[in-house]
C-alpha positions in Angstrom: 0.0 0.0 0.0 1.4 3.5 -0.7 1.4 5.6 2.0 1.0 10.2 1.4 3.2 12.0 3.6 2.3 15.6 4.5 5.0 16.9 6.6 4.6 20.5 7.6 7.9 21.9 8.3 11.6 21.1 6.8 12.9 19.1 9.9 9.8 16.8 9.4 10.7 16.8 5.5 13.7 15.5 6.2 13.0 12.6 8.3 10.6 11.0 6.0 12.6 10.8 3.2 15.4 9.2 5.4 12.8 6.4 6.3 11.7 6.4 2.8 14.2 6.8 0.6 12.2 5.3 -2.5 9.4 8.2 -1.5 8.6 10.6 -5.1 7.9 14.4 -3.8 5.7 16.2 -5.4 3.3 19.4 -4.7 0.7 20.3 -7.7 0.8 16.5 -8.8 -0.1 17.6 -12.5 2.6 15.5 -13.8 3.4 13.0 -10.9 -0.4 11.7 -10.6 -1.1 11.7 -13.9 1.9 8.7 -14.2 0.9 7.1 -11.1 -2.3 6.4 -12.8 -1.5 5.4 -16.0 1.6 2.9 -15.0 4.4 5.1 -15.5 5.6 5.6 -12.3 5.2 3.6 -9.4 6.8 5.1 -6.0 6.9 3.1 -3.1 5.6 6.4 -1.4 4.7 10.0 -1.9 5.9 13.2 0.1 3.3 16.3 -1.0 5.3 19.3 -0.1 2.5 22.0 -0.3 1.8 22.4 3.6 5.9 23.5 4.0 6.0 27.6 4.5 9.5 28.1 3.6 8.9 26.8 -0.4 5.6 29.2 -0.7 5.3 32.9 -1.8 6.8 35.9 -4.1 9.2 37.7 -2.7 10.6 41.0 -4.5 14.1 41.9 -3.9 14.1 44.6 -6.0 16.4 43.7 -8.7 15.1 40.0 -8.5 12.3 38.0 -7.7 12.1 34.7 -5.8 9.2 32.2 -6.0 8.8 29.3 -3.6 9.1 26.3 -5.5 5.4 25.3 -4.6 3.9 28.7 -6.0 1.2 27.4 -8.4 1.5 29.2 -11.5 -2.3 31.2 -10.9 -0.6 32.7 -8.1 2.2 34.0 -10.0 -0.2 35.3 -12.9 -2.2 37.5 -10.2 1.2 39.1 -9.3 1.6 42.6 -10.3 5.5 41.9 -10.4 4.8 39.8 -12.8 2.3 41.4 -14.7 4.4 44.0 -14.9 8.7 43.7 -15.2 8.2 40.0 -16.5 5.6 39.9 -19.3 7.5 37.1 -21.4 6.8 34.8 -18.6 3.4 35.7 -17.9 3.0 35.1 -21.7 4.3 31.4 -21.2 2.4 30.9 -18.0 -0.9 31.9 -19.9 -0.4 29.1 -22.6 0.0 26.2 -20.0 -2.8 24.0 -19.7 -6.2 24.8 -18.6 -7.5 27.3 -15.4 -7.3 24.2 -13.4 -4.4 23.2 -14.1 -2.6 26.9 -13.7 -4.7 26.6 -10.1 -3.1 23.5 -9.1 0.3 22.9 -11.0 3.3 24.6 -9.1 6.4 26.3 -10.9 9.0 23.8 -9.0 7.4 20.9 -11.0 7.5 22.3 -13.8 10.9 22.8 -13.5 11.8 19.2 -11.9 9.5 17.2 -14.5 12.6 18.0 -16.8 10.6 18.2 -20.0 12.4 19.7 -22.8 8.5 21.1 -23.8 8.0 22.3 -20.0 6.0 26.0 -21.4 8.3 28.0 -18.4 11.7 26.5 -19.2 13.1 28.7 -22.0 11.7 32.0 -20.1 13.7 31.1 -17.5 16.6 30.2 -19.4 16.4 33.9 -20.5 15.5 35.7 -17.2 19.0 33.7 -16.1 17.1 32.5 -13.5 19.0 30.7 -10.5 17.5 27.8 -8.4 18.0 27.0 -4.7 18.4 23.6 -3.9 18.4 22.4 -0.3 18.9 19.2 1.6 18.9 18.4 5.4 22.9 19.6 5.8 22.9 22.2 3.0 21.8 24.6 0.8 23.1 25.5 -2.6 22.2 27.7 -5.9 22.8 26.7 -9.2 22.1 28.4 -12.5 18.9 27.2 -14.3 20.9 25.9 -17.4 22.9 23.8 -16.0 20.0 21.9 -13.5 18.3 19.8 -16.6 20.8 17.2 -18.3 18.4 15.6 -20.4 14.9 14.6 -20.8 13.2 14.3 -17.1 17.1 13.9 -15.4 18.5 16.9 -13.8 21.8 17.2 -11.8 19.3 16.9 -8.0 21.3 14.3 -5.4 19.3 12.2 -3.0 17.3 14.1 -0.4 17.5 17.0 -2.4 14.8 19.5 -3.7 14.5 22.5 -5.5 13.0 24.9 -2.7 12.9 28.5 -4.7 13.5 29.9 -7.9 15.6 33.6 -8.6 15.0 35.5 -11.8 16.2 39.1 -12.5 14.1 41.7 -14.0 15.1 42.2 -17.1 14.8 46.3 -17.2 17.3 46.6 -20.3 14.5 44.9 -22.7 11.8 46.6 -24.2 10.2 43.9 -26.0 9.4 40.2 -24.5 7.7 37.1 -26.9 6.7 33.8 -26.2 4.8 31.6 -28.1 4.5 27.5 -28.7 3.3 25.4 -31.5 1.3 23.1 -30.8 -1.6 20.2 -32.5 -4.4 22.6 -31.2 -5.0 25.8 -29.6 -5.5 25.2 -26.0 -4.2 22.2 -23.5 -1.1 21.8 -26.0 1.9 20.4 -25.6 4.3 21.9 -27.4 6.0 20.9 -30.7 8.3 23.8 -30.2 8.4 26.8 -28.6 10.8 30.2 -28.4 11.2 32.6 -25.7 12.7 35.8 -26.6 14.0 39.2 -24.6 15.2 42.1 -26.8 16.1 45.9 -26.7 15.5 47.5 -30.0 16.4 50.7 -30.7 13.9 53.3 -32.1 15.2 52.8 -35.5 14.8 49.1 -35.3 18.5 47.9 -34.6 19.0 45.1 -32.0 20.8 46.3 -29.3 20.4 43.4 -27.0 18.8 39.8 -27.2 18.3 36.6 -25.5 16.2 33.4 -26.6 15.6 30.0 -25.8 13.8 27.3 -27.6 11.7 24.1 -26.0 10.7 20.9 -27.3 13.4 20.4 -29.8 16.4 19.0 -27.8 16.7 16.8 -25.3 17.2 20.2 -22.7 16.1 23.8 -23.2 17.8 24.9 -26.3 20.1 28.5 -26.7 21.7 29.4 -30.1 24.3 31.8 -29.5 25.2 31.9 -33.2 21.6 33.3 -34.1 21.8 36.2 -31.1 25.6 37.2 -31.9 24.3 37.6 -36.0 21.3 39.7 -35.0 23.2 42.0 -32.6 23.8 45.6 -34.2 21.1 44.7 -37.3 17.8 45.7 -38.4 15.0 43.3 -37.6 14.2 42.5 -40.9 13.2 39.7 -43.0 16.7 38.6 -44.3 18.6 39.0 -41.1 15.8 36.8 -39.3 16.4 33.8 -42.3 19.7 34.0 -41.6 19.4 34.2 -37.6 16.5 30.9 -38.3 19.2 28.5 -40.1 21.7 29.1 -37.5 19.0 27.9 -35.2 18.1 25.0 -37.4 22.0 23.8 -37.6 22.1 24.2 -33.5 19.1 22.3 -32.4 18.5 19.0 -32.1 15.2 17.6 -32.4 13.7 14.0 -32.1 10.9 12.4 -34.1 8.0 11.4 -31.9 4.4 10.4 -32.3 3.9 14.3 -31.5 6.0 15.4 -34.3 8.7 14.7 -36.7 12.4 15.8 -36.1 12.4 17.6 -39.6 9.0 19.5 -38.7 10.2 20.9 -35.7 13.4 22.4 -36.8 11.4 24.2 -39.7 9.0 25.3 -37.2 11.8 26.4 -34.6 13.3 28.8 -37.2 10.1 30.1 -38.3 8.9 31.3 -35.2 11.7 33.8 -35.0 9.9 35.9 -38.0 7.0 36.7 -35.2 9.3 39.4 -34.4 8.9 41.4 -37.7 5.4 42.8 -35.5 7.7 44.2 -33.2 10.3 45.8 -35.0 7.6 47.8 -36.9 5.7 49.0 -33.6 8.8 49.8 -32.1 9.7 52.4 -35.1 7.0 53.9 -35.5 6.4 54.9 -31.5 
């Protein structure tokens, strides 16, 4: 028989996953439950982690912001920190799954479930978010690019979890994008999706940019090729063609029953043309 564990503070945390060590945490459960109940995963026990105070909230720290890991994601779209200095992930937190889903699922798991087609991932690849991890005897931050090694592995130990999240507001940006393909409109998951962060001057140049692409690699993708040849050029049709096949040379999709390999690439280039919208409102304010 499985057995839930509800501990309600850190010390109590820590002495159930020492008497059982085969335990799977969790908080929202979106993605744990759902493979409990369909056979793919099979814990000896469960640890819910929603009653613990320290891994709850948003916290402003003026330059940065720091989310609990077990802030669900409609808490952090009623935020007017968010709503306001971050609207690239506000964006991405709009497009994941359903009300109920935003109500229940929680921005750690999304961030431990490792899935290259996770909806936050390449925002906070952008944001250069940081994540704490703690354990019983100690407490350490790692940058969010290097915590996911592949498809639903990350670099955690054992007793470990993931107990906030750091992300700087990016004030030197004017414009923010996200946007996913998907096989419908709503309750997608994506076939690939960019992230993107830019300063554009007023007559269009690129003065700064950061993106990030998901679902096609087997982490959250960069392509410093495609941001070093759009730096100090115009946002125009040409220079994104030639920014989308260095993408499509850097990335490294899979076919799946979801999607083929060659479909995604294609589609992970053409998203970048989305910013031709912005490059026109930006010159004629």
């Amino acid at each position: 028989m499985r057995n839930v564990f509800l501990p309600g503070s850190l010390s109590e945390l820590w002495s159930v996953l020492e008497r059982n060590p085969q335990s799977s945490v969790y908080a929202g459960g979106t993605d744990l439950l759902v493979k409990i109940r369909s056979g793919h995963a099979q814990p000896q026990h469960v640890i819910c982690l929603e009653r613990l105070p320290e891994l709850k909230g948003i916290h402003d720290e003026r330059e940065t912001i720091r989310i609990g890991a077990t802030t669900t994601f409609a808490e952090l779209s009623r935020n007017q920190a968010i709503q306001v200095d971050f609207p690239v992930f506000l964006q991405a937190i709009q497009t994941l799954g359903s009300p109920a889903i935003r109500a229940q699922g929680t921005i750690g798991g999304n961030i431990c479930t490792a899935s290259p087609a996770g909806d936050t991932l390449p925002v906070l690849s952008i944001l250069d978010a940081d994540l704490e991890l703690l354990s019983r005897n100690s407490s350490r931050w790692i940058p969010f690019q290097e915590f996911m090694i592949g498809p639903g592995k990350t670099i955690q130990i054992n007793h470990e979890i993931l107990a906030s999240i750091r992300i700087r507001r990016p004030r030197e940006f004017n414009i923010h994008h996200f946007e996913k393909v998907g096989k419908r409109n709503a309750l997608a998951c994506a076939l690939a999706s960019l992230a993107v962060i830019l300063r554009i001057s007023r007559n269009g140049i690129v003065e700064k940019v950061k993106m990030a692409w998901g679902s096609v690699g087997p982490t959250i993708m960069r392509c410093p090729e495609a941001e070093d040849y759009l730096l100090g050029k115009e946002l125009s049709q040409k220079t994104l063609a030639e920014a989308a096949q260095c993408v499509r040379q850097a990335i490294s999709p899979i076919d799946d029953v979801r999607s083929t390999a060659d479909y995604r690439r294609r589609v992970a280039g053409n998203l970048l043309f989305r910013l031709l919208n912005y490059s026109e409102k930006t010159q004629s304010n």
